[in-house]
N, C-alpha and C positions, 0 to 999 in steps of 0.2 A: 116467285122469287123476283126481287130487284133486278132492272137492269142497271146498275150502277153499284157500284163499288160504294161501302159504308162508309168509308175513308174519304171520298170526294162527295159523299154527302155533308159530310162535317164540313169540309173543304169549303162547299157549298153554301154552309149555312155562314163559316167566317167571312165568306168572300163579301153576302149577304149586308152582314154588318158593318161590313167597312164601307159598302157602298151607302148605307144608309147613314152614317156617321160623314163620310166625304158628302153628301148630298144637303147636308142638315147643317153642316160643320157654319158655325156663326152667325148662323137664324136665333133669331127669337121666334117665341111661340106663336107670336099674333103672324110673322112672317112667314112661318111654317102653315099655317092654316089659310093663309091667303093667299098660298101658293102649288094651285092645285096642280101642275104637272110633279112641284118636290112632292108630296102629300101623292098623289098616286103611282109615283115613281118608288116610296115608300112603303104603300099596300104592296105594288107588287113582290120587292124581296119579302116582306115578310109573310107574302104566299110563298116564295121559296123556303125560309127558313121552318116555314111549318110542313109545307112537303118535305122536306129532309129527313126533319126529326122525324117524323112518322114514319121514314123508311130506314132508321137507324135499328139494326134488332136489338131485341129486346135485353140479351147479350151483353152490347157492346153497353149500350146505357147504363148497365150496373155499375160500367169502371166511374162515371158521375150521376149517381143518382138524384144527388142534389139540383139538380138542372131540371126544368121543369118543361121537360118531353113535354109531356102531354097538353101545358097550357101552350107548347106553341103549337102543336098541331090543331086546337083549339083557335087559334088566332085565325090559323088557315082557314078555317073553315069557317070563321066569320065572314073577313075579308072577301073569301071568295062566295061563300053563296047567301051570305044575310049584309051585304053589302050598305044596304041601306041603313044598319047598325050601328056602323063605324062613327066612331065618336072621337075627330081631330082629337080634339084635349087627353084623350086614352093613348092614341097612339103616340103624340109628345112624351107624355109620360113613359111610358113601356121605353120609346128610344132611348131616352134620356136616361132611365133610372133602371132599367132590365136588361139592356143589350149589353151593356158593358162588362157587368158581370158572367156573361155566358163565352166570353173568349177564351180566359185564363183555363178553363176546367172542357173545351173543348179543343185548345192545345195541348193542352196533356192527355189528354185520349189520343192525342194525334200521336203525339211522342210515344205510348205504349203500343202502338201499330204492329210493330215488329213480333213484340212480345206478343200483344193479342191474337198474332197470325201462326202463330205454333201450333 
């Protein structure tokens, strides 16, 4: 069993993203890649965001299926143990074109909380 609440894993994974957005916010690409403290300040949430998901059960995932759990737990496990894999220009991309869409449909799992805790 988790030691944390499913609910502050989601939590978790928004908090994630804003940091990674506030972090990113008005870089260009070449400036993002040449700036390795933003660039591995970035690995690391999105070792967060894939430890999350992974600890999201299986459950609660159904209320957005369309999210794609498992590629981020997938990322995690790049990130952290094939690290030498990491490919700036993948990860620009993901920020820029994957994270945004993961807010909206994990604020509404947030909002069904109550409901999903019956």
């Amino acid at each position: 069993m988790s030691s944390r609440e499913w609910s502050l894993r989601i939590r978790d994974i928004l908090s994630a993203i804003e940091s990674i957005q506030k972090y990113t916010k008005g870089m260009t690409q070449t400036e993002f890649e040449a700036n390795e403290i933003v660039l591995k300040a970035v690995l690391y949430n999105f070792i967060v965001i894939g430890e999350a998901a992974i600890n999201i059960p299986p459950e609660i995932r159904l209320y957005s299926p369309e999210l794609p759990w498992r590629l981020m737990g997938d990322l995690r496990n790049i990130v952290a143990h094939e690290y030498f894999r990491v490919d700036p220009e993948i990860v620009w991309d993901t920020l820029k074109n994957n994270l945004p869409e993961l807010v909206d449909p994990l604020k509404h799992i947030l909002e069904k909380e109550k409901e999903i805790e019956k």
